[in-house]
Backbone as ProteinMPNN parsed JSONL, in Angstrom:
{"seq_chain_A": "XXXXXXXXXXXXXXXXXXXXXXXXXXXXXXXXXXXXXXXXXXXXXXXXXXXXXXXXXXXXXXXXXXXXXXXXXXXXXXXXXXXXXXXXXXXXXXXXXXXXXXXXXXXXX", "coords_chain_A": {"N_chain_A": [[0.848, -1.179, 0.0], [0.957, 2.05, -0.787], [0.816, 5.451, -0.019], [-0.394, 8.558, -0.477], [1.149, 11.771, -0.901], [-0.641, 13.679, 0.327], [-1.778, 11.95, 2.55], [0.477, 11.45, 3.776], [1.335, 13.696, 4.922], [-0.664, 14.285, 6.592], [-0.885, 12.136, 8.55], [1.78, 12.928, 9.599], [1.028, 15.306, 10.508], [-1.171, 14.391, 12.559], [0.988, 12.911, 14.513], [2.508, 14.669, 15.124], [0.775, 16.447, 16.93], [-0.489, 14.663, 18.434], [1.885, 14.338, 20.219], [2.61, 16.261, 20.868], [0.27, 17.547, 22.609], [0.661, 15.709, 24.807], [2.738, 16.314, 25.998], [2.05, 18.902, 26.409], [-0.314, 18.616, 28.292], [0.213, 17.757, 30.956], [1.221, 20.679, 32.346], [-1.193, 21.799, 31.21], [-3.48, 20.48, 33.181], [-2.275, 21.042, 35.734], [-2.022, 23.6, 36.024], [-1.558, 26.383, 38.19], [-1.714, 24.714, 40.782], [-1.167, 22.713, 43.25], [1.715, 19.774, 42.875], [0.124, 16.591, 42.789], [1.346, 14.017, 45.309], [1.606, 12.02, 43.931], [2.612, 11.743, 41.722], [4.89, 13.648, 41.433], [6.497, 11.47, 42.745], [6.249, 9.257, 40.857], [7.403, 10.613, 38.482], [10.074, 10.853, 39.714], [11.121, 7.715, 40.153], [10.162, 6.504, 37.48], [12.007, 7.169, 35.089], [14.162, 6.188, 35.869], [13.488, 2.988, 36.104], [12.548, 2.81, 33.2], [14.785, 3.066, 31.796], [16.114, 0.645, 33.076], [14.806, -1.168, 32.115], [14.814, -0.966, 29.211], [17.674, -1.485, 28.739], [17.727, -4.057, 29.636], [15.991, -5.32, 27.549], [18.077, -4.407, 25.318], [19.934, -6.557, 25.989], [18.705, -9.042, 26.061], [19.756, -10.791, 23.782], [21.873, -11.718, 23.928], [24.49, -13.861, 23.152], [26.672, -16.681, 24.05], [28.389, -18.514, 22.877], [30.124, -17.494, 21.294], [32.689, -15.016, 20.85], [31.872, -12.846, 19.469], [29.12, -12.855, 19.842], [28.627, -12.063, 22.428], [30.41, -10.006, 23.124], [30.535, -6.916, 22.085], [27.847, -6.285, 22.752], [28.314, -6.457, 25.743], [30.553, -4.502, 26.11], [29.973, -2.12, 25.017], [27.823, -1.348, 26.712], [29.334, -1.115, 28.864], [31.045, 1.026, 28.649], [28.721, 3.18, 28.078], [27.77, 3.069, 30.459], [30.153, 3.977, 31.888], [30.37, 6.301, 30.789], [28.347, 7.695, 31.416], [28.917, 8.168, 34.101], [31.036, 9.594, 34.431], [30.57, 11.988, 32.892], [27.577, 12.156, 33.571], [26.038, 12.74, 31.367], [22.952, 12.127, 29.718], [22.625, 12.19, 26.657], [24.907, 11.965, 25.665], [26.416, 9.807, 27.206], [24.395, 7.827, 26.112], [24.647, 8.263, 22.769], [27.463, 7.641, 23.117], [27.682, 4.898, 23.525], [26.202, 3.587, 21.555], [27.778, 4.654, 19.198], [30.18, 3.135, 19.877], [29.252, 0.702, 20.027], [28.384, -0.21, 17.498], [30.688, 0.53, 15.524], [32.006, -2.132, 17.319], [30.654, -4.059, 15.922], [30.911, -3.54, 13.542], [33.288, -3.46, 12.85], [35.246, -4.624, 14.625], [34.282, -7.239, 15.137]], "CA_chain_A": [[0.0, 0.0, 0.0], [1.396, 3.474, -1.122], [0.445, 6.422, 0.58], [-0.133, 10.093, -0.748], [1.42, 13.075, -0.301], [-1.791, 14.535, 1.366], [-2.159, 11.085, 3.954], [1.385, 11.58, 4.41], [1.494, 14.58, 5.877], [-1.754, 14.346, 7.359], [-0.427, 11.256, 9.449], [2.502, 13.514, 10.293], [0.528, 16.435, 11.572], [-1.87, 13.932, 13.809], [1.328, 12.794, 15.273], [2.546, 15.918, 15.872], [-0.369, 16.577, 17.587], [-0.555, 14.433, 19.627], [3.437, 14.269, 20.918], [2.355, 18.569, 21.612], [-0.799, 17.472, 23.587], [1.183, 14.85, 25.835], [3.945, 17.207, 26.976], [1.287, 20.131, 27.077], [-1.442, 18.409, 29.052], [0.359, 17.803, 32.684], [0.898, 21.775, 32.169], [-2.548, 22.182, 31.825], [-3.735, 19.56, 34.285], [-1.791, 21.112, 37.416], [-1.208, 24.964, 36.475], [-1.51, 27.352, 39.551], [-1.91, 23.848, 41.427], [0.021, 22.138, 43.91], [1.324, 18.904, 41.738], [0.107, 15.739, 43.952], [2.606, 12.894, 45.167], [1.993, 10.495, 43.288], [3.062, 12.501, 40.119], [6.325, 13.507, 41.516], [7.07, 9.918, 42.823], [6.43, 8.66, 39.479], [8.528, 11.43, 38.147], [11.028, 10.246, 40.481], [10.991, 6.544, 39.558], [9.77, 5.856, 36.457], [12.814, 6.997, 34.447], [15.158, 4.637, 36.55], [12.545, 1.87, 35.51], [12.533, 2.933, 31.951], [16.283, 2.619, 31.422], [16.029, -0.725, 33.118], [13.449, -1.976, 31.124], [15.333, -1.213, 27.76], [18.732, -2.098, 29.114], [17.359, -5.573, 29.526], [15.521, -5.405, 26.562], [19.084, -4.508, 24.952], [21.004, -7.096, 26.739], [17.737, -10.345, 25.789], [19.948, -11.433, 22.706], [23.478, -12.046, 24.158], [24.808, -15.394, 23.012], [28.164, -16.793, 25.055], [28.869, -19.044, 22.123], [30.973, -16.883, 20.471], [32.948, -13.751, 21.327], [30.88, -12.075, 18.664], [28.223, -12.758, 20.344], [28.747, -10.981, 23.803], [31.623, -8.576, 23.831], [29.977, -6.232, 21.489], [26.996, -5.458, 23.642], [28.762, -5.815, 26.864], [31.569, -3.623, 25.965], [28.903, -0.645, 24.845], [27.265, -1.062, 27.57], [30.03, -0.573, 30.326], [31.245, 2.095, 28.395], [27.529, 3.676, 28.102], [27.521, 3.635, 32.393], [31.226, 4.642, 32.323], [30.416, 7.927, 30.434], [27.149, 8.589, 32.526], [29.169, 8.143, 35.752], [31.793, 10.413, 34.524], [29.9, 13.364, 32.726], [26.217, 12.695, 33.779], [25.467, 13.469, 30.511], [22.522, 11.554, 28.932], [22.714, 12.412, 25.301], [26.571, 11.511, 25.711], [25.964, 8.25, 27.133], [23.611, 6.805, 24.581], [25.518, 8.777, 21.678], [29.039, 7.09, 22.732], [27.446, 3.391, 23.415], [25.856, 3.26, 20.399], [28.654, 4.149, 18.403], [31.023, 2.122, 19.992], [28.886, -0.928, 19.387], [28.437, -0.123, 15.646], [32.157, 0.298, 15.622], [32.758, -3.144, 17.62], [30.486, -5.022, 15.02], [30.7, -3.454, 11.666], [35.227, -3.366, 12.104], [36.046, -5.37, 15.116], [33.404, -8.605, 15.698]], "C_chain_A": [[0.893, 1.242, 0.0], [0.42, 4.914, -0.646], [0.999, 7.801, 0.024], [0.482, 10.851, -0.266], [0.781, 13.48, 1.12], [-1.828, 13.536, 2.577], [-0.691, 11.511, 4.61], [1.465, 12.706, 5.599], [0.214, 14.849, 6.505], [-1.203, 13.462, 8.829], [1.314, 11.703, 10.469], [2.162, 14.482, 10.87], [-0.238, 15.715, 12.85], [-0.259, 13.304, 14.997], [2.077, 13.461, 16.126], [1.99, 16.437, 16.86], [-0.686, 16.435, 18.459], [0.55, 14.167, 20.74], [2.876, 16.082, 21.838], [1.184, 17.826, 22.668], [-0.472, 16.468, 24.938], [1.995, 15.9, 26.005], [3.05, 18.262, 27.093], [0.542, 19.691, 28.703], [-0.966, 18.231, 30.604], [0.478, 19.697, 33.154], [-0.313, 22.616, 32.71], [-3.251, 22.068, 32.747], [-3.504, 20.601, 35.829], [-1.511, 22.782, 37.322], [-2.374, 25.607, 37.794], [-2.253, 26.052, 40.591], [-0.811, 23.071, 42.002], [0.299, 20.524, 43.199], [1.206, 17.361, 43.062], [1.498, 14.857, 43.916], [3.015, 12.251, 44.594], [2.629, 10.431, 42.37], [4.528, 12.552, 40.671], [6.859, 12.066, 42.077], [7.26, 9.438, 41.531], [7.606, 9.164, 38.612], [9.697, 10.928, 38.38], [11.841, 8.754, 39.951], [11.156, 5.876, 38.227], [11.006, 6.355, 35.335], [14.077, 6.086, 34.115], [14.548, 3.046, 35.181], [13.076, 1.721, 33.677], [13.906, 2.379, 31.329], [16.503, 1.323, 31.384], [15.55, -1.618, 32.399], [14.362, -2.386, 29.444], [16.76, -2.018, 27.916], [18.597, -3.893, 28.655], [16.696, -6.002, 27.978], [16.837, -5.429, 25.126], [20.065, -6.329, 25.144], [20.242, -8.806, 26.199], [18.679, -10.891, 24.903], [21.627, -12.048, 23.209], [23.696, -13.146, 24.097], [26.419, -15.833, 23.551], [28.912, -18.096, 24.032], [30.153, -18.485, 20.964], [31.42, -15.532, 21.044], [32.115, -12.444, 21.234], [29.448, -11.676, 19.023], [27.535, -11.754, 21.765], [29.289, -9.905, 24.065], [30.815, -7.724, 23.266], [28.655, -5.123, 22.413], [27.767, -4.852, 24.876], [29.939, -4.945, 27.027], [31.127, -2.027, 26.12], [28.526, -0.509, 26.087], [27.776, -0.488, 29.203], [30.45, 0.2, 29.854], [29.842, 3.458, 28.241], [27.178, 3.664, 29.672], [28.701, 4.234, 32.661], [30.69, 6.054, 32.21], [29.321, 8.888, 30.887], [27.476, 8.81, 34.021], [30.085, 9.329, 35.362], [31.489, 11.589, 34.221], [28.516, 13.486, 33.226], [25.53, 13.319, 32.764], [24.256, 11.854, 29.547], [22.475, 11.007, 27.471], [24.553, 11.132, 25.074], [26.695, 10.233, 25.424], [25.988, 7.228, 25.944], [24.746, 7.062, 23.397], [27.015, 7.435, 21.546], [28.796, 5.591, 22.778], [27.238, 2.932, 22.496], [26.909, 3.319, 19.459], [29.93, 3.157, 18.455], [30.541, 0.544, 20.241], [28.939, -1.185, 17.871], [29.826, -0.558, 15.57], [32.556, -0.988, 15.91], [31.734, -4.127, 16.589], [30.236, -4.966, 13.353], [32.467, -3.592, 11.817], [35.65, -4.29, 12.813], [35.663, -7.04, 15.001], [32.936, -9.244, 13.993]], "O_chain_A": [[1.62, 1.35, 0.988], [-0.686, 5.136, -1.139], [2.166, 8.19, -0.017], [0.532, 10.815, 0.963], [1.193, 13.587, 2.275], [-1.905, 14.08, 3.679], [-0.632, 11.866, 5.787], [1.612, 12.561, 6.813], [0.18, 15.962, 7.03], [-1.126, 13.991, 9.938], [1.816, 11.161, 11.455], [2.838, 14.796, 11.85], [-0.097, 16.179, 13.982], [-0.456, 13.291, 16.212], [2.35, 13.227, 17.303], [2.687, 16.931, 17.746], [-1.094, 17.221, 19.314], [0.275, 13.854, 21.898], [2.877, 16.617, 22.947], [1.69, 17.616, 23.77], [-1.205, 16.448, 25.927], [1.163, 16.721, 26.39], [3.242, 18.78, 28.193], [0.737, 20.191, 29.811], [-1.77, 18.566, 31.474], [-0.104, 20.059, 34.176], [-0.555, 23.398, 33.629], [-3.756, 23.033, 33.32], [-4.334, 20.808, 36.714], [-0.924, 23.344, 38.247], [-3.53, 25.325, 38.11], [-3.297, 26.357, 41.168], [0.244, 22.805, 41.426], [-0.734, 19.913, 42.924], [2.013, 17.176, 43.972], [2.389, 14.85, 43.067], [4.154, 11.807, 44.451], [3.228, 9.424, 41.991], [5.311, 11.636, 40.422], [7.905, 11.703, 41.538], [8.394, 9.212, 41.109], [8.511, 8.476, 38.14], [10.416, 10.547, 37.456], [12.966, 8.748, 39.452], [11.963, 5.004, 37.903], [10.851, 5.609, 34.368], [14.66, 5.592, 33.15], [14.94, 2.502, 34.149], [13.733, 0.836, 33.127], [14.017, 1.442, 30.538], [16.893, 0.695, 30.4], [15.966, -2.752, 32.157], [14.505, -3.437, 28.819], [16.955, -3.062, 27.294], [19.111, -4.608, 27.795], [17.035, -7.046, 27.422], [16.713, -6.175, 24.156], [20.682, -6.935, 24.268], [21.028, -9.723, 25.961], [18.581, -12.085, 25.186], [22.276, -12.85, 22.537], [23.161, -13.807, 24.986], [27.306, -15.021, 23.288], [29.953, -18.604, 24.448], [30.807, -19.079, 20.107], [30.594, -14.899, 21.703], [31.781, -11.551, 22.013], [28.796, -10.678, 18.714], [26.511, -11.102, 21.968], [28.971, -9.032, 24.872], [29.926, -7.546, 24.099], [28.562, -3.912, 22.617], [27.95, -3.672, 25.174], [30.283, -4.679, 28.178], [31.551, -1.118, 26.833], [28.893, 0.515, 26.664], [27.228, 0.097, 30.138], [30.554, 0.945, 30.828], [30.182, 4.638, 28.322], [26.212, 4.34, 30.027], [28.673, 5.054, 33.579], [30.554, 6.838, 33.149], [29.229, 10.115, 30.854], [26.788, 9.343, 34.891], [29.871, 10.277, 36.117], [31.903, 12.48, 34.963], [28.065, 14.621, 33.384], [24.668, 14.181, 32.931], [24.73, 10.881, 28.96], [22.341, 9.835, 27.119], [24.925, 10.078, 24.561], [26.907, 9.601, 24.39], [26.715, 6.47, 25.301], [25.6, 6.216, 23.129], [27.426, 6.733, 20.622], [29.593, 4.903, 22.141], [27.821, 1.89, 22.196], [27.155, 2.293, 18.824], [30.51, 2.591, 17.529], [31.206, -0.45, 20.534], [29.421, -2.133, 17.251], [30.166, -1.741, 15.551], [33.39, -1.436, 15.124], [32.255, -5.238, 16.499], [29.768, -5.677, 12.464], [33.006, -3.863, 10.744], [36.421, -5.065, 12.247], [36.503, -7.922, 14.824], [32.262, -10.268, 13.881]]}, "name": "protein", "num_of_chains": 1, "seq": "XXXXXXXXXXXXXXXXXXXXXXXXXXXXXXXXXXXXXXXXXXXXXXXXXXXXXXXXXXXXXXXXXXXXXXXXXXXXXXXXXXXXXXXXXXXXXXXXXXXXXXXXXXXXX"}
């Protein structure tokens, strides 16, 4: 199935749309209001979680049959907590894990 111009960018303005109406709406929700607990707990929490979640979700395929199989991830990946322990920089992080997995399986693995 081939899709128009016009659906195209129709299906890119609704998701526009609705990415703006999720980061607006807690905004709206809580202005000149005190924001309850449960929200900042979650706040709190749920990014931890999130990381975890993918981490593992990263980490599901690791095979110990081959070098190829393991170093690659787990290499990125202690270098992707090294460079968040040392700058605290998110972007960084991800940025330098990712390429130094590419790197260890498109030249080295």
């Amino acid at each position: 199935m081939v899709l128009s111009t016009t659906q195209s960018i129709l299906i890119i303005a609704v998701c526009a749309l609705c990415t703006f109406a999720e980061r607006a709406l807690p905004f709206l929700l809580f202005r000149g209001k005190e924001v309850p607990e449960i929200v900042r707990y979650l706040g709190r929490v749920l990014p931890m979680a999130i990381m975890a979640t993918l981490v593992m979700y990263c980490l599901k395929g690791i095979t110990f049959s081959s070098a190829a199989g393991f170093a690659p991830p787990l290499i990125a990946s202690a270098l992707t907590a090294l460079l968040h322990i040392w700058k605290r920089n998110t972007m960084l992080s991800i940025f330098g894990g990712t390429v130094c997995y590419m790197l260890l399986v498109q030249i080295v693995f």
